[in-house]
C-alpha positions, 0 to 999 in steps of 0.5 A, a space after each residue: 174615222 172609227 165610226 164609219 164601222 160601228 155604221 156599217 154594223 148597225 146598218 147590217 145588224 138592221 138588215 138582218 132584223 129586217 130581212 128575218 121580219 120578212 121571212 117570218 111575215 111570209 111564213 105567217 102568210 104560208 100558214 094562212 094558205 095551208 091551213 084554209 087550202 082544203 076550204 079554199 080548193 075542196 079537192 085537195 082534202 076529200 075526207 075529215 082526216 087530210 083536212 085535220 092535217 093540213 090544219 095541223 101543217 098550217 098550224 104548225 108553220 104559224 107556230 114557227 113563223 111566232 118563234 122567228 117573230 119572238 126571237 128576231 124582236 127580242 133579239 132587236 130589243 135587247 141588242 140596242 145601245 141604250 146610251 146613244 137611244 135615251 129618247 124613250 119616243 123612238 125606244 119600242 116598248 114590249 107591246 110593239 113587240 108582240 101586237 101584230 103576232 098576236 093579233 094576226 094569232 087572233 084572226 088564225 084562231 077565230 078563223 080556224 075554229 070557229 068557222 
C-alpha cells in the first residue's frame, strides 16, 4: 500500500520535468523569432541600432531558455534513485544532456553571425 505514493511522486516529479522541457523548448523558439524578425518583417527594424536590439532580446531569451535547459536536466539527472535504475541502457549520460541546447546553440550562432 505505500508504494502507491512514492508513484504518485515520480509521476509528478516526471510532469514537472516535462512540462519546464516544453516551456524551455518554447523559449528556444521565442529566441529564434525575435532575433530574425527584422530579417523576416523589414519594418520592424528601420535602421542598424533596432536590429542589434532585437538581436540582442533574441539572444537573450536564448540564453534563459539554456539556463531552464541546464537546470531542468541537471536537476532530472541527479534526482534519480540509483538503486531501482541500475540498468546503465535506460540511465542518461551527460551527452544527452546538452546534445540538443547545444546544437540548436550552433544553428543560432552560425545563423546570426555569419548571415
Amino acid at each position: 500500500m505505500e508504494a502507491a505514493p512514492d508513484s504518485k511522486v515520480d509521476n509528478s516529479k516526471e510532469k514537472v520535468y516535462t512540462r519546464l522541457n516544453y516551456f524551455g523548448l518554447f523559449l528556444l523558439a521565442t529566441s529564434i523569432i525575435v532575433t530574425f524578425a527584422p530579417a523576416m518583417f523589414p519594418s520592424l527594424a528601420p535602421n542598424g541600432w533596432e536590429v542589434i536590439a532585437w538581436v540582442g532580446w533574441g539572444l537573450a531569451i536564448f540564453i534563459l531558455a539554456m539556463i531552464v535547459f541546464l537546470i531542468t536536466n541537471l536537476f532530472k539527472f541527479f534526482s534519480k534513485n540509483n538503486h531501482e535504475e541500475n540498468d546503465s541502457s535506460t540511465g542518461t549520460s551527460w551527452l544527452t544532456i546538452i546534445k540538443v541546447p547545444l546544437l540548436i546553440g550552433l544553428i543560432v550562432f552560425s545563423l546570426t553571425f555569419f548571415s
